[in-house]
PQR file of N, CA, C, O and H, with PARSE charges and radii, in Angstrom:
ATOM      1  N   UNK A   1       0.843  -1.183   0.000 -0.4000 1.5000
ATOM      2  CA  UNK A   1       0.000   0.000   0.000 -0.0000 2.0000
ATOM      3  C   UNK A   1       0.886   1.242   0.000  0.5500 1.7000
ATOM      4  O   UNK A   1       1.867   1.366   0.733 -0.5500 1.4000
ATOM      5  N   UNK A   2       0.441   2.203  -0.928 -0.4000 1.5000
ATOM      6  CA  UNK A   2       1.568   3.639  -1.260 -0.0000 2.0000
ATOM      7  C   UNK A   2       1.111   4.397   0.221  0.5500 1.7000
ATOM      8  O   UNK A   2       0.030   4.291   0.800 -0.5500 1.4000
ATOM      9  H   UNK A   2      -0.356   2.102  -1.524  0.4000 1.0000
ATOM     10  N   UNK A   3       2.125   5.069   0.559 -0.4000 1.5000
ATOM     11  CA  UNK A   3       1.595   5.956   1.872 -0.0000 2.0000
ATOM     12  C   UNK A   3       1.562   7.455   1.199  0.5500 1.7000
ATOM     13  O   UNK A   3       2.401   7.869   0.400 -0.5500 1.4000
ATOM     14  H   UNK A   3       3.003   5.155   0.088  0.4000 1.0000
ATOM     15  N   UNK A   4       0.836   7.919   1.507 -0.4000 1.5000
ATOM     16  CA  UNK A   4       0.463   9.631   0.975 -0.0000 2.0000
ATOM     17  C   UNK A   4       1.054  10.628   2.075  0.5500 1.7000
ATOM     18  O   UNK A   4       0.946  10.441   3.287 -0.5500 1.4000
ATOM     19  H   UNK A   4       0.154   7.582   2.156  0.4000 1.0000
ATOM     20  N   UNK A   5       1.723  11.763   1.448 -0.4000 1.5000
ATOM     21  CA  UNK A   5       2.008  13.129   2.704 -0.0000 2.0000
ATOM     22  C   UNK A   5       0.643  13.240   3.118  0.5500 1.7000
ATOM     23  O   UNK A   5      -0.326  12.669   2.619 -0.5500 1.4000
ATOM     24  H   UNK A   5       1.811  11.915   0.463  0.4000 1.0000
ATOM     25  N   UNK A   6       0.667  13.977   4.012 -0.4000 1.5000
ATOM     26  CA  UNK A   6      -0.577  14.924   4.714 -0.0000 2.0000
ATOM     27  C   UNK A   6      -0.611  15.724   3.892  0.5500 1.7000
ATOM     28  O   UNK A   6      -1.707  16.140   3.516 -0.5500 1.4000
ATOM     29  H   UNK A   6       1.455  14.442   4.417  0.4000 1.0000
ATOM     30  N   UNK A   7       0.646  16.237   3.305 -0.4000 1.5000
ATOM     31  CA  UNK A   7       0.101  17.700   2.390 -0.0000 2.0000
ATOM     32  C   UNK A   7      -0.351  17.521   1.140  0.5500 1.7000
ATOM     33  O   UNK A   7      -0.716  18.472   0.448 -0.5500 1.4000
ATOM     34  H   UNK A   7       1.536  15.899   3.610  0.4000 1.0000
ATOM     35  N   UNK A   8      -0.374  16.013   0.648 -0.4000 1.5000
ATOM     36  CA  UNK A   8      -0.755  15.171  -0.733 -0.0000 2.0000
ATOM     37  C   UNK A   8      -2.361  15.147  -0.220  0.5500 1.7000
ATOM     38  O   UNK A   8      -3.102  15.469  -1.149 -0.5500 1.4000
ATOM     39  H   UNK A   8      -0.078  15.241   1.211  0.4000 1.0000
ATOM     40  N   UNK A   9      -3.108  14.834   1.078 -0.4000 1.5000
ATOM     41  CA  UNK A   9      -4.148  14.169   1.105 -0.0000 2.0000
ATOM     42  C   UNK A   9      -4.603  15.717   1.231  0.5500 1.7000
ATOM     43  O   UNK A   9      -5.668  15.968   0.667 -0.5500 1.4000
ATOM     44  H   UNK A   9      -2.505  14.573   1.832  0.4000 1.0000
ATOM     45  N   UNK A  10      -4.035  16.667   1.808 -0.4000 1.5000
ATOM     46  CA  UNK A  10      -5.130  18.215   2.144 -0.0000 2.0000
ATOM     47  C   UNK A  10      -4.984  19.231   0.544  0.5500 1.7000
ATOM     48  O   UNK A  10      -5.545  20.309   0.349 -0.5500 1.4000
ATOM     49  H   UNK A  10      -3.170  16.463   2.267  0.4000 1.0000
ATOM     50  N   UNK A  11      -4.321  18.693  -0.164 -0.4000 1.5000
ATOM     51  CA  UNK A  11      -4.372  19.345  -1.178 -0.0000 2.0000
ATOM     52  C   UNK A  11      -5.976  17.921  -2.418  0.5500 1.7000
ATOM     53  O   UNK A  11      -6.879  17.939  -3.254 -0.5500 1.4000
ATOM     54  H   UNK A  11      -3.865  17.817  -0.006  0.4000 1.0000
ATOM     55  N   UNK A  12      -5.421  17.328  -1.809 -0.4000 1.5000
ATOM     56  CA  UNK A  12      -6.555  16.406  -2.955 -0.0000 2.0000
ATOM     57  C   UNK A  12      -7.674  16.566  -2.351  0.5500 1.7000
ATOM     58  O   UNK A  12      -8.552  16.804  -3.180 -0.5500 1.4000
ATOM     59  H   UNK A  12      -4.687  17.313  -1.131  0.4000 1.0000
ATOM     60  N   UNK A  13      -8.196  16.541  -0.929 -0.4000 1.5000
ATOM     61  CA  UNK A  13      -9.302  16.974  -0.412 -0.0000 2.0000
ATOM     62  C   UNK A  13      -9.895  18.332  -0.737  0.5500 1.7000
ATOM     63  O   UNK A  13     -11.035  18.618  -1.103 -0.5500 1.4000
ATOM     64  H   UNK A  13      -7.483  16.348  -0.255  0.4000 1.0000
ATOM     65  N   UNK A  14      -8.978  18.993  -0.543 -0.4000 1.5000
ATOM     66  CA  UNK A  14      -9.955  20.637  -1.291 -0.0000 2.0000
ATOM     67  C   UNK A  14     -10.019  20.903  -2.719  0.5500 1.7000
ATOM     68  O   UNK A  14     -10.725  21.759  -3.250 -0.5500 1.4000
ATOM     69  H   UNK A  14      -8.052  18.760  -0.246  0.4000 1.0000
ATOM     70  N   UNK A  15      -8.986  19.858  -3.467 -0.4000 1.5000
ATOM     71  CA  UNK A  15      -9.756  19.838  -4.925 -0.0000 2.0000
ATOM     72  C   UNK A  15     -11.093  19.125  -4.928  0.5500 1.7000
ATOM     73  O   UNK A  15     -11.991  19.642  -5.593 -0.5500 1.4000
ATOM     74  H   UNK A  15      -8.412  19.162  -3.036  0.4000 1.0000
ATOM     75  N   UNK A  16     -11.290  18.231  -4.403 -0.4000 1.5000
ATOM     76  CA  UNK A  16     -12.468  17.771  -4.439 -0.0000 2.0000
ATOM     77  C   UNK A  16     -13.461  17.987  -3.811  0.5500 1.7000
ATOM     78  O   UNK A  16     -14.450  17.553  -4.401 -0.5500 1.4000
ATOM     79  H   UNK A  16     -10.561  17.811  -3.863  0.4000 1.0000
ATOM     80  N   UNK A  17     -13.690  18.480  -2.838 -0.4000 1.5000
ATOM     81  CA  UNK A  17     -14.383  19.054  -2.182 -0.0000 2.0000
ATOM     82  C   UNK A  17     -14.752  20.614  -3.029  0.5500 1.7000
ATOM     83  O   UNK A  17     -15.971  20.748  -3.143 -0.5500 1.4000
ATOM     84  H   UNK A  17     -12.886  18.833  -2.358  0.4000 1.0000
ATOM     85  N   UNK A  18     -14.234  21.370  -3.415 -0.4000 1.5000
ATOM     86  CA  UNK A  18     -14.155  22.481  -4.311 -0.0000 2.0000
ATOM     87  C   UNK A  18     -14.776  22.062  -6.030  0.5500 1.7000
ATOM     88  O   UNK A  18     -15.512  22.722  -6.764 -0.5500 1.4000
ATOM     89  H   UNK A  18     -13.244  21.261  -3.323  0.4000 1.0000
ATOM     90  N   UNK A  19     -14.252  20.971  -6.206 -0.4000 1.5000
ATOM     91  CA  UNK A  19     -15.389  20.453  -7.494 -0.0000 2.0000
ATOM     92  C   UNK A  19     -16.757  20.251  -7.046  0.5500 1.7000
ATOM     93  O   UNK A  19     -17.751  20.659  -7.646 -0.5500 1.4000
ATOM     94  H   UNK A  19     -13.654  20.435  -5.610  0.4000 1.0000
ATOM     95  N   UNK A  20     -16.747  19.377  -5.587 -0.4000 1.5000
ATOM     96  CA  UNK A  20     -18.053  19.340  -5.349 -0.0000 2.0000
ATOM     97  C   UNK A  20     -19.159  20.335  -5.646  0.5500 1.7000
ATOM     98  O   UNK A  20     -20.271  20.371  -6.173 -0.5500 1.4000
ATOM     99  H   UNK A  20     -15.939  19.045  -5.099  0.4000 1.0000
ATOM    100  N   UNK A  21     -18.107  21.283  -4.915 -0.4000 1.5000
ATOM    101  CA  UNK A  21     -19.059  22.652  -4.127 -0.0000 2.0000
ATOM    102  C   UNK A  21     -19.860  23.115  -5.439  0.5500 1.7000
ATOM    103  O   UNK A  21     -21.007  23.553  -5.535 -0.5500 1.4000
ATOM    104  H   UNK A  21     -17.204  21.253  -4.487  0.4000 1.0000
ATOM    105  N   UNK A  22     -18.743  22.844  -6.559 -0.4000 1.5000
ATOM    106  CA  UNK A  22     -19.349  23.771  -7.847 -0.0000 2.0000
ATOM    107  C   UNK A  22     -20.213  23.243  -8.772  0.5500 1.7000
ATOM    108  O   UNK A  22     -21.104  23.776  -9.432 -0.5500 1.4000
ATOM    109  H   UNK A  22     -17.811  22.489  -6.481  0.4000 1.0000
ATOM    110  N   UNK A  23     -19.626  21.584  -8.696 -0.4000 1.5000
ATOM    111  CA  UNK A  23     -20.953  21.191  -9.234 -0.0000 2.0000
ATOM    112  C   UNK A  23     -22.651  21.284  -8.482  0.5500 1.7000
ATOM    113  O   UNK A  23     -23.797  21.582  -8.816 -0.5500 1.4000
ATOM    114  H   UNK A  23     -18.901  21.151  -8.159  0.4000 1.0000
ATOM    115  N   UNK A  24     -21.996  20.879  -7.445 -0.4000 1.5000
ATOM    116  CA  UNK A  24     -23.943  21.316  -6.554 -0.0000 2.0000
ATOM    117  C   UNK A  24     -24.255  22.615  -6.862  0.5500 1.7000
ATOM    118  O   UNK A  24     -25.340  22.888  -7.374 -0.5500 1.4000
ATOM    119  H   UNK A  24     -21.064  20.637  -7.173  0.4000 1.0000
ATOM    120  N   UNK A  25     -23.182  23.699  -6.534 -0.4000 1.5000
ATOM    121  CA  UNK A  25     -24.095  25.148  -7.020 -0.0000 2.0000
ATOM    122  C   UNK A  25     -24.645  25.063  -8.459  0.5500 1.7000
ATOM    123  O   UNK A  25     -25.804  25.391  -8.713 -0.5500 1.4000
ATOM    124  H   UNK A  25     -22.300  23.478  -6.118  0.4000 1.0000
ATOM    125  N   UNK A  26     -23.874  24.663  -9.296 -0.4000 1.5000
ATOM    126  CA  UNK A  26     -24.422  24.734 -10.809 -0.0000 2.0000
ATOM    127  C   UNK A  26     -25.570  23.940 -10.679  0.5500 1.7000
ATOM    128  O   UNK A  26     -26.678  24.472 -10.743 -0.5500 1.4000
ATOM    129  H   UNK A  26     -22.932  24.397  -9.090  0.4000 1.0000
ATOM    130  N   UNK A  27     -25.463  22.919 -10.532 -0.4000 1.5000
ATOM    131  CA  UNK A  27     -27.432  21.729 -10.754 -0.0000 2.0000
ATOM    132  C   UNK A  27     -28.373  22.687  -9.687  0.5500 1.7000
ATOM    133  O   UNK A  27     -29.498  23.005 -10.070 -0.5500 1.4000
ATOM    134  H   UNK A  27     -24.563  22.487 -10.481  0.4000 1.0000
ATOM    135  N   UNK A  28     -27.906  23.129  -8.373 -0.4000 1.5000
ATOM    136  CA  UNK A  28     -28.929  24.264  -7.918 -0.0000 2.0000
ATOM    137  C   UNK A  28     -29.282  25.542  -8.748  0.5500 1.7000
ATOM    138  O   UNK A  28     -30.401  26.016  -8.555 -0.5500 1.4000
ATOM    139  H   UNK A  28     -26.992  22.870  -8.061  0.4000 1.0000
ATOM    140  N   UNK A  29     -28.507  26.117  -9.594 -0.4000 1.5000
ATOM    141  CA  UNK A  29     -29.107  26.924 -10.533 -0.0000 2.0000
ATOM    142  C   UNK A  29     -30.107  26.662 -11.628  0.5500 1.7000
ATOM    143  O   UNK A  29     -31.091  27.222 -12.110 -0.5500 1.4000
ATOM    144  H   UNK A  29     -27.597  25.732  -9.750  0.4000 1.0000
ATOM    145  N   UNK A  30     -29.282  25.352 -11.837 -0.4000 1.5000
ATOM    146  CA  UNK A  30     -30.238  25.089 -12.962 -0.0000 2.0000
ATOM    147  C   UNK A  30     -31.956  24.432 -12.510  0.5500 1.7000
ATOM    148  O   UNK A  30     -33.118  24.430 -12.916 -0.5500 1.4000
ATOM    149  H   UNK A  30     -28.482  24.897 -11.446  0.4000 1.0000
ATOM    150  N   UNK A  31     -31.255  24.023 -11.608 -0.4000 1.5000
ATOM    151  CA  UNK A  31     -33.108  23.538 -11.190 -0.0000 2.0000
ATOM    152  C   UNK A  31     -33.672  24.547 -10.395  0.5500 1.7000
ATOM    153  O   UNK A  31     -34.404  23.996  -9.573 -0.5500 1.4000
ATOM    154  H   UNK A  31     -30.311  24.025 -11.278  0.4000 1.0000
ATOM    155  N   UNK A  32     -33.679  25.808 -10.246 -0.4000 1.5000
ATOM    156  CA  UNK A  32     -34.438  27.169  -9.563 -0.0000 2.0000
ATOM    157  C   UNK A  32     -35.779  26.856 -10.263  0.5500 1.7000
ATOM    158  O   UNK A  32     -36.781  26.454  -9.671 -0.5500 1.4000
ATOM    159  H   UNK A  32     -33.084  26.256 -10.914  0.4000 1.0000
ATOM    160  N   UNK A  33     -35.662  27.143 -11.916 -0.4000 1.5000
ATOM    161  CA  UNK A  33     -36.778  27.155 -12.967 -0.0000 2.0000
ATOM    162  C   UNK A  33     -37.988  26.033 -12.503  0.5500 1.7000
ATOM    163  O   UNK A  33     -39.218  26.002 -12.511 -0.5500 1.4000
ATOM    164  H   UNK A  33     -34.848  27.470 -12.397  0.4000 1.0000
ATOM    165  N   UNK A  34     -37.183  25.386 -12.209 -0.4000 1.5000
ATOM    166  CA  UNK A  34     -38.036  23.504 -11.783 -0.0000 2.0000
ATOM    167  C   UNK A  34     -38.612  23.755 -10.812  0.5500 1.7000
ATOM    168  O   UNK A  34     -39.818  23.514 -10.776 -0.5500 1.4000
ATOM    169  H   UNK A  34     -36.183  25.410 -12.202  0.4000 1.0000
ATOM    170  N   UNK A  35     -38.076  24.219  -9.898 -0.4000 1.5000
ATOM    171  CA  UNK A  35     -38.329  23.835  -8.529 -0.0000 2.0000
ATOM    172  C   UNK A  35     -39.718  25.179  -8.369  0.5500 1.7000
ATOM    173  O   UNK A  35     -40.531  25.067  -7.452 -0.5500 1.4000
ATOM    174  H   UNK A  35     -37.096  24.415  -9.928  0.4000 1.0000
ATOM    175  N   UNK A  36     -39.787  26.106  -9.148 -0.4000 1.5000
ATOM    176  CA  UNK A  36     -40.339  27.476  -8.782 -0.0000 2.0000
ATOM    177  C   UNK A  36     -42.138  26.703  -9.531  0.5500 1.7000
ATOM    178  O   UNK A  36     -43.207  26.649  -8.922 -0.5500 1.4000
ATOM    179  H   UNK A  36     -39.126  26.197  -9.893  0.4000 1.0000
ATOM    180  N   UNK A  37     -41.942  26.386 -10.498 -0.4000 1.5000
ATOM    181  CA  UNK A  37     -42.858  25.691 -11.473 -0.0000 2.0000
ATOM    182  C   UNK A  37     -43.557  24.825 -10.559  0.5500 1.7000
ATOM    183  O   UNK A  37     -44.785  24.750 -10.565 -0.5500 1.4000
ATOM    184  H   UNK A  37     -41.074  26.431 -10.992  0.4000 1.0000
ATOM    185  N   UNK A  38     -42.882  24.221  -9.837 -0.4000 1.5000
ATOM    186  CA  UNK A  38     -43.851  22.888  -8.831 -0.0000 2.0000
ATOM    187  C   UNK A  38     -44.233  23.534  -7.899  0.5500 1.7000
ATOM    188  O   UNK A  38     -45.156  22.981  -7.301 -0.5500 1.4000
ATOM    189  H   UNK A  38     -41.884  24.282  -9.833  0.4000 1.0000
ATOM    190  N   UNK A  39     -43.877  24.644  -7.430 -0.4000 1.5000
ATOM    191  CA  UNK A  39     -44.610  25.221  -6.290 -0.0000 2.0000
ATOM    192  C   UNK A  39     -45.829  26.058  -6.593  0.5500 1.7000
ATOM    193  O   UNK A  39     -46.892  26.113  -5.974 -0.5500 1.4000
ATOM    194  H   UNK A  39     -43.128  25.093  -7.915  0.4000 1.0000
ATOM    195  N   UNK A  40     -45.556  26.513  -7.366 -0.4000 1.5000
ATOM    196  CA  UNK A  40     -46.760  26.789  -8.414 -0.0000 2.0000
ATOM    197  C   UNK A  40     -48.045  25.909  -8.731  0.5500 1.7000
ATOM    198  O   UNK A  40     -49.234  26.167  -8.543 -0.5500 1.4000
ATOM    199  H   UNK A  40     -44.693  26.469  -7.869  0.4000 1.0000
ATOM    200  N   UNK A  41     -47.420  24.770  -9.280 -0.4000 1.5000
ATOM    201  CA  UNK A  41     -48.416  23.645  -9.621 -0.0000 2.0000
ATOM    202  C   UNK A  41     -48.647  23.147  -8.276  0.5500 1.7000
ATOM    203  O   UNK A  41     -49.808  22.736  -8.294 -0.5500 1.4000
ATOM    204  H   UNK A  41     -46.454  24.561  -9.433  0.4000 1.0000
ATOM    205  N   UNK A  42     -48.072  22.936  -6.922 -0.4000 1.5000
ATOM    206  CA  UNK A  42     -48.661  22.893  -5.760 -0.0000 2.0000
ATOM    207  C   UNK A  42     -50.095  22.927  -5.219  0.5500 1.7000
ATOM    208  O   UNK A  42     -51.044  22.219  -4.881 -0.5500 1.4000
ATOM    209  H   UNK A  42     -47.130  23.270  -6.907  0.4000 1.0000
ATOM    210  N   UNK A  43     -49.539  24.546  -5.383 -0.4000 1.5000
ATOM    211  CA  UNK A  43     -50.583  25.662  -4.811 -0.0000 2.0000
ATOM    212  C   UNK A  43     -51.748  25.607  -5.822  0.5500 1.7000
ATOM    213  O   UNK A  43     -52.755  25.243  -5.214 -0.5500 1.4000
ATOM    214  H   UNK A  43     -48.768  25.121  -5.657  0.4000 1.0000
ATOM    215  N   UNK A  44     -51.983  25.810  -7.023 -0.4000 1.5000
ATOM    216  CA  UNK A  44     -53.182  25.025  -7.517 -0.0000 2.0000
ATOM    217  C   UNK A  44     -53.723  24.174  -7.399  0.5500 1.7000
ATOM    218  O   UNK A  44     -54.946  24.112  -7.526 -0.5500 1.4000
ATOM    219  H   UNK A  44     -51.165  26.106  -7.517  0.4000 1.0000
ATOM    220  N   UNK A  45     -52.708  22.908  -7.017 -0.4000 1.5000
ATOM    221  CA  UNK A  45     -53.760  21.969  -7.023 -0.0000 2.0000
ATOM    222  C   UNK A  45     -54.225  21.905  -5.229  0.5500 1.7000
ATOM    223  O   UNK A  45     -55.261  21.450  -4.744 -0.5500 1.4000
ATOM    224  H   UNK A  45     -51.715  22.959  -6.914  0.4000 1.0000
ATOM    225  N   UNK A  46     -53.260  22.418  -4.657 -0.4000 1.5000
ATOM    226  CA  UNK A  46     -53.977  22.736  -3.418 -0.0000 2.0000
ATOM    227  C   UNK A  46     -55.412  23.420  -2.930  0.5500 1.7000
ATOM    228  O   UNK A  46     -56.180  23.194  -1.995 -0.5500 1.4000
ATOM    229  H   UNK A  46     -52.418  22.787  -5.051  0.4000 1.0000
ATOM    230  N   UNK A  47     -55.384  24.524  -4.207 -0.4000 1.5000
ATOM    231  CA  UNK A  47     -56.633  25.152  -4.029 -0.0000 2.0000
ATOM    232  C   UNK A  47     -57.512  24.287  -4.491  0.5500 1.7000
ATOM    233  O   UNK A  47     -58.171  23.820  -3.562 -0.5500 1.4000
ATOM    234  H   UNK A  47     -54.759  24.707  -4.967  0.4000 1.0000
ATOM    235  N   UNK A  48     -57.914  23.724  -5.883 -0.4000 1.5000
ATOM    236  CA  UNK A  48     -58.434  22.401  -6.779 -0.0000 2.0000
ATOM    237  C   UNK A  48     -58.817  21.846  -5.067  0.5500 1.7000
ATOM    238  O   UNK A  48     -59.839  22.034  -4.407 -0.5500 1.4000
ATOM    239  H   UNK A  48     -57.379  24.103  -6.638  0.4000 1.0000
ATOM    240  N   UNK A  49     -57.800  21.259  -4.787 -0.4000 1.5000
ATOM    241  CA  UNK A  49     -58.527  20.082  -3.494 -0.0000 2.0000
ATOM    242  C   UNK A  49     -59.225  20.691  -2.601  0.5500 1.7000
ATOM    243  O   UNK A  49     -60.122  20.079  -2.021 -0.5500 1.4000
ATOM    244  H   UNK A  49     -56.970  21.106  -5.323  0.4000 1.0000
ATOM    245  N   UNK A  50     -58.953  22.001  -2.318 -0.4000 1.5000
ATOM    246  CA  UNK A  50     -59.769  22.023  -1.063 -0.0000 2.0000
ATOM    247  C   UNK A  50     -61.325  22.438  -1.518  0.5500 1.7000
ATOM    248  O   UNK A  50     -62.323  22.095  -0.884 -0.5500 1.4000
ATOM    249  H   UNK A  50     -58.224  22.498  -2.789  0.4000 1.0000
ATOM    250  N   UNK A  51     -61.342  23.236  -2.729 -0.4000 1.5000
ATOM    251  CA  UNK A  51     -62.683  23.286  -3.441 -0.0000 2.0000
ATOM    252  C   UNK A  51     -63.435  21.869  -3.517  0.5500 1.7000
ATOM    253  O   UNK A  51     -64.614  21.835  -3.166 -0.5500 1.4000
ATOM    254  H   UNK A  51     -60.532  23.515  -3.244  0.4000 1.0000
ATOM    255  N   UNK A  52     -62.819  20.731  -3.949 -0.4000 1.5000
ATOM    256  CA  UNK A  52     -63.436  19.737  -4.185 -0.0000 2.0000
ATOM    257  C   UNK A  52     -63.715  19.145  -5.331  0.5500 1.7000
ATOM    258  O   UNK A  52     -64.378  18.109  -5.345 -0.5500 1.4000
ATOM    259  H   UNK A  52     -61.861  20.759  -4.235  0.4000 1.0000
TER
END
């Protein structure tokens, strides 16, 4: 088994952790549009049900 520096494992951790970060912000942008649309369609059909 290869042994890694500490300063090998804290430098590969905040690259990846830092890709993370950016891919989750990007798919959270892109699904705002989505997510705004269903709350929308919610609340209609919320009203729909309680009318009957």
């Amino acid at each position: 088994m290869r042994s890694f520096s500490n300063t090998y494992i804290f430098v590969f951790s905040l690259i990846m952790v830092t890709i993370v970060a950016v891919m989750l912000s990007f798919v959270s942008m892109q699904l705002k549009p989505r997510q705004q649309m269903n709350l929308e369609i919610e609340k209609k059909q919320d009203v729909l049900r309680s009318v009957g």
